[in-house]
N, C-alpha and C positions, 0 to 999 in steps of 0.2 A: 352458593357455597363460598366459602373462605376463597381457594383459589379462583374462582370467578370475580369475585370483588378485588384482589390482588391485581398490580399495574402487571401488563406484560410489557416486554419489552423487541424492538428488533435486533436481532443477532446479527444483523450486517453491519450496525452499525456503531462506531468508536467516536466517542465513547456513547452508552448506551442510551438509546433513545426509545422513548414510548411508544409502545406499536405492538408488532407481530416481523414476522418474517415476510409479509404482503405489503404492508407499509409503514410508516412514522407517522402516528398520530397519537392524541392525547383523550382518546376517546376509548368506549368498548358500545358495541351494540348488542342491546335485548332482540333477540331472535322468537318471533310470536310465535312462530311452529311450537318452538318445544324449551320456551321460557328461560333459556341460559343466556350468558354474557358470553360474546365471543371478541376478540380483537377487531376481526373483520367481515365478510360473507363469503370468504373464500377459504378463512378457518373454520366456520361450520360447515362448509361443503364439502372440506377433503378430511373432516375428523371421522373414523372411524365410526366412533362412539357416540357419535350424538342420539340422543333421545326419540326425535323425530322421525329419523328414516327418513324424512323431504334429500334431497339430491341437491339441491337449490334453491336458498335464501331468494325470498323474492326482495333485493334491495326496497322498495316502493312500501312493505306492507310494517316496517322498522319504525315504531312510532316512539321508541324510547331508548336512550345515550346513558354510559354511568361515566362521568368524566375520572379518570385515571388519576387527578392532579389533585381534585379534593373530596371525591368519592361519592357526589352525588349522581343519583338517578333522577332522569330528568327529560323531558319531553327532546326527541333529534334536533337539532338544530346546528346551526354552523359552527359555533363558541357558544362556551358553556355560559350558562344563565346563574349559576350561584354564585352571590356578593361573595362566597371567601376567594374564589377567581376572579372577581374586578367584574362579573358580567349583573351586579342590578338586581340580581333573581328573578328578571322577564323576560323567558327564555323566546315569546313573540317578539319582543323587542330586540332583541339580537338574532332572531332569524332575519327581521324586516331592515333590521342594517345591513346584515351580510348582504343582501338582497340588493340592496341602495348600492352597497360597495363596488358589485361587480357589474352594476347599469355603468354602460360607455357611450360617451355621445361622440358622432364624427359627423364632419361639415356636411352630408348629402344625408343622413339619418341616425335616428336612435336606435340604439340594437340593445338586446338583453343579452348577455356572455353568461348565464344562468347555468350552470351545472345541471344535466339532466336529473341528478340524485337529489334529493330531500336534503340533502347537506354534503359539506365536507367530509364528514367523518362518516360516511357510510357508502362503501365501497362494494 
């Protein structure tokens, strides 16, 4: 729907920032239960009215992002994959950097600092 592809915003913040009332981000997630855009997993969990009747988004089962900023939909990943966002349109390709990004090396070992989620933007 119209409102589902419209940005939302958070209300705590001045001045207004993309997101929800859960967090600031410039993302929405496709929820596969019951095929809506929501800001986060914790706006389809406390909406009333969702479709589905699921209690809880399973964050892990979200295989698709609509960026807020230039209105594509588009496979999750860290940052958005559409050249009108500066991301290339390969949205692997910017998963596997964000990826690179957050590998830390320290002198006794390599550690992955890897976000247990599929991405930033799925909470």
């Amino acid at each position: 729907s119209a409102a589902e592809l419209a940005p939302s915003y958070n209300p705590g913040t001045t001045p207004p920032q993309l997101g929800c009332a859960h967090y600031s981000r410039g993302s929405k997630i496709l929820a596969p239960c019951c095929g809506k855009l929501w800001p986060c997993r914790l706006c389809h969990d406390s909406a009333p009215d969702r479709p589905c009747g699921n209690t809880t988004l399973d964050m892990y089962s979200v295989k698709q992002m609509l960026c807020m900023h230039c209105g594509t939909l588009q496979p999750a990943a860290a940052r958005c994959a559409s050249e009108k966002c500066g991301g290339g349109g390969d949205a692997a390709a910017a998963a596997a950097a964000a990826k690179k990004k957050n590998m830390r090396t320290t002198a006794e070992t390599t550690t992955a600092s890897l976000c247990t989620a599929p991405s930033q933007y799925i909470h």
